[in-house]
N, C-alpha and C positions, 0 to 999 in steps of 0.2 A: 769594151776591150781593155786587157791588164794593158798598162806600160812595157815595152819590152824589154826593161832593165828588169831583171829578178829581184823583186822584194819582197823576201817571207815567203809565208804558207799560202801556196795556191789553193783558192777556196776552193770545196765540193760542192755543185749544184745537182739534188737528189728527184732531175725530174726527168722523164724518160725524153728520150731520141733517139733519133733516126740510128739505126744500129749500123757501122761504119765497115764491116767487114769485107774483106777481098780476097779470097784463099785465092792465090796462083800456084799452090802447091800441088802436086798431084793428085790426085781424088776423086772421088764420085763429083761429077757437076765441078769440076774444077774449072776456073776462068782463066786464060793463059791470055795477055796482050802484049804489043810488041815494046818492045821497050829503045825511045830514041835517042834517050840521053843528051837531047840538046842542050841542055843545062842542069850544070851541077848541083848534087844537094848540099845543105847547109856542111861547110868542114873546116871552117875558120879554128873551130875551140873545139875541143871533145874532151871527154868527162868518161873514164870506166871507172866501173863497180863492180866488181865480182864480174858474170857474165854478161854485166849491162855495159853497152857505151852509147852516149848522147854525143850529138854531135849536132854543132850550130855555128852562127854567126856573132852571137853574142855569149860573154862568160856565160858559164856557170860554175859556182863551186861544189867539189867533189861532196860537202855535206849539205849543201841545199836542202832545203825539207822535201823539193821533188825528186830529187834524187834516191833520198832516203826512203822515202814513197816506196818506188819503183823495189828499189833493194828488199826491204823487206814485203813488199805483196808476194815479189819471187819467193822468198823462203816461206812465206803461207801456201803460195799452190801446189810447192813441190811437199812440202811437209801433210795438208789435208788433203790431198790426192794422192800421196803417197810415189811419186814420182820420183826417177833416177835424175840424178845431176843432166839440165840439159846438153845435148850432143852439141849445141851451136850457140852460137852468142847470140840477143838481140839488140839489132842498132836502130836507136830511134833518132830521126831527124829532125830536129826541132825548128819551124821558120820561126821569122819574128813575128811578121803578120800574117795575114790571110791574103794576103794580096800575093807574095812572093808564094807562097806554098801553093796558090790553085794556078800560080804562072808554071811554076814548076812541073807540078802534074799533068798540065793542058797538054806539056811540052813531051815529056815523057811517059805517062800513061793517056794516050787521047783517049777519050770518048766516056770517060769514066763519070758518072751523077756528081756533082760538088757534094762533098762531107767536108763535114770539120775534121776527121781524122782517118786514116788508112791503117791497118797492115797488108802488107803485100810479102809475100811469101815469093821465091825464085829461086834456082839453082847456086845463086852465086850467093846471096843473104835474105836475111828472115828481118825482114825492117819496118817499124813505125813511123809513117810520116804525119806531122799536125805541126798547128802554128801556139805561140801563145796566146790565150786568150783566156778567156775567163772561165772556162768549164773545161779549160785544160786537162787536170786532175781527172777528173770521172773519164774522160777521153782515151787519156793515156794507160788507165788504169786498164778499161776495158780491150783496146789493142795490145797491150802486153801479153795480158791473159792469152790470149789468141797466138802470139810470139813464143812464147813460154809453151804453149802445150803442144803447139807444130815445131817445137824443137827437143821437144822431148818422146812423141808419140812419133809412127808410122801416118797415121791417119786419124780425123778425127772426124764423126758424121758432122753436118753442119750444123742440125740445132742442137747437140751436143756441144759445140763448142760455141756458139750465141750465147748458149741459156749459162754455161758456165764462165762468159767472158762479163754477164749482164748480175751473175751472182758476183763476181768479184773486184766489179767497178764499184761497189759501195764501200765508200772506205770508215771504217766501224769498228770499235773495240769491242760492241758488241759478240758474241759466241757463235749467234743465228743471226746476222743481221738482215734486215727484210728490205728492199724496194719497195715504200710503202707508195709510190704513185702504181706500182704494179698491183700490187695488192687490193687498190682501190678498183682501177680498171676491172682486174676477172670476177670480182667481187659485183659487180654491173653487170658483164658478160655471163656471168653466173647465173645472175639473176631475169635473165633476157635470153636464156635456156641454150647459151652457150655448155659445152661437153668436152672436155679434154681428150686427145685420144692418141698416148705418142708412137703408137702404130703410124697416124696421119702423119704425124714431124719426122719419121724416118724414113717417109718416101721424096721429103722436098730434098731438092740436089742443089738448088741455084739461087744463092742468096737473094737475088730479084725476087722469087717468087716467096721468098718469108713474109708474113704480114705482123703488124704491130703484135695481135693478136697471139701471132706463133712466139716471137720472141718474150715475151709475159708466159706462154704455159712452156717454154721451156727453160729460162727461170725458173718455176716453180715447181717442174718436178726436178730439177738441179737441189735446189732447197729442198722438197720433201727425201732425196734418196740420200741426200748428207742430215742429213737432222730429224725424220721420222720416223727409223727404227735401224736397231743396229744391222737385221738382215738386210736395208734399203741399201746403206752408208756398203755394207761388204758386198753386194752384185755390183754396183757403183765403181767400187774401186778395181773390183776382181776383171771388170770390162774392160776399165783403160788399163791394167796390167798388159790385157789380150790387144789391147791398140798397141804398144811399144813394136809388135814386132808383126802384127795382121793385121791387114788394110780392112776386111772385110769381117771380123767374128760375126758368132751368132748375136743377133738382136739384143739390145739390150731390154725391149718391152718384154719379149719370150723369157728373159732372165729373171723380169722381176716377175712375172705373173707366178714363175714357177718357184719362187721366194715366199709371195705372198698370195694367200687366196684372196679373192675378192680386192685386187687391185687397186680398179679404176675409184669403188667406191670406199678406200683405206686415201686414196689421192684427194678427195671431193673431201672428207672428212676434214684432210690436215688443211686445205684451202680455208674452208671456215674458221681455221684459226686462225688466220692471215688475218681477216678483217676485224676478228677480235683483239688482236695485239694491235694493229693501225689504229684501231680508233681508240685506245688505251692510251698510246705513245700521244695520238690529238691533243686528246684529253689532258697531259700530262705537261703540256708545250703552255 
C-alpha cells in the first residue's frame, strides 16, 4: 500500500486484473443499482484539469505526475480515436485507503464484487471511484478510458470498451504499446486451440459474464484494428464516428470482414507477432 500523502510518480504495475468496469449508463446489458448515498464521497480538496476534476480528502497538486497522467491519456484518446471534445466532465474520487472506499461503496452501491476501482456511469455524473494504492496508475488509467469514451459516444458495445479501456491502461511512450502479460496468455491459449471470434464478444451484454479470456482478445483485436493496416485503423474509427450518435450501428466484425478478406486469419497472423515482440522486449530486460 502507497502512503496516502502523494509522493512522486505513481508506479505502473504491467500485470493483468480483474477488469473493474460498471456501465450504469444506458445500453445493451446495462446494470442500473440504487443509489443510497449514506455517505459521502471524498470532497475535502479537488483538483480540475481541463475536463478532469479529482476530488479527495487528502491534497493533491494541480501538476501531480497523476494528474498529468490522466490530462494527457485524455488528449491520446480523444486525438487516436478521433474523438469530439467530451459532452461531460469526468470526476474521479480518490479515497485514501481501501478501507474508506469499499465502506463507501458497501453504503452506496450494495451488492456490488470488491474491486480496486469502479467507473459508474449515472444520470447525474460519469465518475471514477478507487483508493491510493499501489497500482493506482494502471487502475485509473483504465477507468478513465471508460469515463472518456461514455462521455463522448452515445454508446459503447462492452467488449469494445474492455478491450479499448485494457489497450489504454498501459502507460507507454511506446507507438503500439503491447500488454505483454496478455500477449503471453493468448499466446498459451493459442496454442491449447483456443480461436478468436469477435462475432462471440458482440453478443456478451453483462460484464459478469466477460471472462479473463474475452478481455485479452478484445485487447488484441483493439491493437490489431489501430496498428494492423490502415483499412483496420479506418472501420475502427469510422465505427465510433457511428457510436457518437447510434446506440446500435451495424457490427463492427461485418465491417471488418467486408474491409478485409480472410479476416479471422489476417487476426491470428498479427497475434504471432505479439509473442515475437514479448519475448524480444524479455530478452532485451
Amino acid at each position: 500500500m502507497m502512503n496516502p500523502v502523494p509522493q512522486g510518480c505513481v508506479p505502473l504495475r504491467r500485470r493483468w486484473r480483474a477488469l473493474l468496469l460498471l456501465a450504469l449508463i444506458a445500453g445493451p446489458g446495462a446494470c442500473r443499482l440504487p443509489e443510497t448515498k449514506l455517505i459521502a464521497p471524498p470532497a475535502r480538496h479537488s483538483v480540475r484539469a481541463e475536463e478532469l476534476l479529482v476530488q479527495s480528502d487528502f491534497k493533491l497538486s494541480k501538476d501531480h505526475p497523476l494528474i498529468a497522467d490522466l490530462v494527457a491519456l485524455r488528449n491520446r484518446i480523444l486525438q487516436e480515436l478521433d474523438l469530439p471534445t467530451p459532452r461531460e466532465q469526468v470526476v474521479v474520487y480518490l479515497f485514501q485507503n481501501e478501507a474508506e472506499y469499499l465502506e463507501y461503496l458497501d453504503a452506496t452501491y450494495p451488492g456490488l464484487p470488491r474491486r480496486r476501482a469502479y467507473f459508474v456511469g449515472t444520470p447525474r455524473e460519469l465518475a471514477v471511484y478507487t483508493y491510493w494504492g499501489e497500482r493506482l496508475q494502471e487502475d485509473l488509467r483504465h477507468e478513465y478510458t471508460h469515463g472518456i469514451l461514455h462521455a463522448c459516444l452515445k454508446s459503447v458495445p462492452l467488449w469494445l470498451d474492455e478491450g479499448l479501456a485494457e489497450y489504454f491502461e498501459v502507460a507507454s511512450s511506446e507507438p503500439a504499446p503491447l500488454n505483454r502479460e496478455h500477449t503471453g496468455e493468448l499466446a498459451v491459449a493459442l496454442s491449447n486451440g483456443w480461436r478468436p471470434d469477435m462475432r462471440r464478444l458482440e453478443h456478451i451484454e453483462k460484464f459478469e459474464q466477460m471472462q479473463r479470456t474475452d478481455y485479452q482478445e478484445s485487447w488484441a483485436w483493439v491493437h490489431f484494428m489501430l496498428h494492423g493496416s490502415p483499412e483496420s485503423r479506418d472501420t475502427l474509427l469510422s465505427y465510433l464516428r457511428d457510436l457518437r450518435s447510434v446506440s446500435s450501428p451495424s457490427p463492427l466484425s461485418r465491417r471488418l470482414e467486408d474491409a478485409h478478406s480472410q479476416i479471422d486469419d489476417r487476426f491470428l497472423a498479427y497475434l504471432a507477432t505479439f509473442e515475437t515482440q514479448r519475448l524480444m522486449g524479455t530478452a532485451l530486460r
